[in-house]
N, C-alpha and C positions, 0 to 999 in steps of 0.2 A: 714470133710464132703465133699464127692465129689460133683460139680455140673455139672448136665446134660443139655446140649444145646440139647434142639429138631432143626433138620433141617427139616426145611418146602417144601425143592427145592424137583420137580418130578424128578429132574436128577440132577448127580453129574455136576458141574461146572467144568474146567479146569480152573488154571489160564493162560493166555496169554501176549503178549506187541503188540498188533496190531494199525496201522494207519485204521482209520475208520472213515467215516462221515455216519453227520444223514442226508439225503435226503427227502424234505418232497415235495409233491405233485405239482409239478408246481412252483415253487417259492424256489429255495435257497436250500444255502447245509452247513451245519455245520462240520467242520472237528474236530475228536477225537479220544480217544487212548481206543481202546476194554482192558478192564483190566482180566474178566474173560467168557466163552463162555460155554454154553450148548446147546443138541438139543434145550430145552425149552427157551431160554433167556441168558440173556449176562448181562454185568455192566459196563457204560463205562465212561470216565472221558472227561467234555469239560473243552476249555479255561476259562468260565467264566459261570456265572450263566446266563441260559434262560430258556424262555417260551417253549418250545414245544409243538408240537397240540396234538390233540388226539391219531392219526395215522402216522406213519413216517416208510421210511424203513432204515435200520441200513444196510450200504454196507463196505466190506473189499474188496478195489478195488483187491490186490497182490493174492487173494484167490476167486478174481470171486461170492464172496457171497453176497447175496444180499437175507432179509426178511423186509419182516413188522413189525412190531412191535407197542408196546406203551408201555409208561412209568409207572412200575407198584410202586418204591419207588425214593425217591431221599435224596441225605445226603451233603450238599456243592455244590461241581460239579462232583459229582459222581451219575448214574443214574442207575436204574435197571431194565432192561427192559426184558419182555416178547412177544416170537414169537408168532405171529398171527395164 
């Protein structure tokens, strides 16, 4: 018996290894590793487990990108976040 995984994502993912910090509104910046990237959202891996707020923007300084975003799952310190 084969099984079928439904993919739920509006757009394919790449995977990626990018340096990226989470920048959140006035106050501090988290630095992390983008592990996979779509128009819609990205999945990225911190040092350690944290809080994040509601709203943050996800920046990859070497590629000038810079969105909004929030945190839609998290597994560890692996987070999955969708574009604003």
């Amino acid at each position: 018996m084969s099984e079928h995984i439904t993919e739920r994502r509006a757009a394919q993912r790449f995977r990626v290894l990018k340096g990226g910090a989470i920048a959140f509104d006035g106050s501090g910046i988290i630095t992390c590793t983008v592990r996979n990237l779509s128009p819609n959202g990205a999945a990225v891996d911190l040092a350690s487990c944290v809080s994040l707020p509601s709203s943050f923007m996800l920046v990859i300084e070497k590629d000038q990108f810079i969105r909004r975003c929030h945190a839609v799952w998290s597994h560890d310190r692996r987070i999955g976040l969708a574009f604003d």
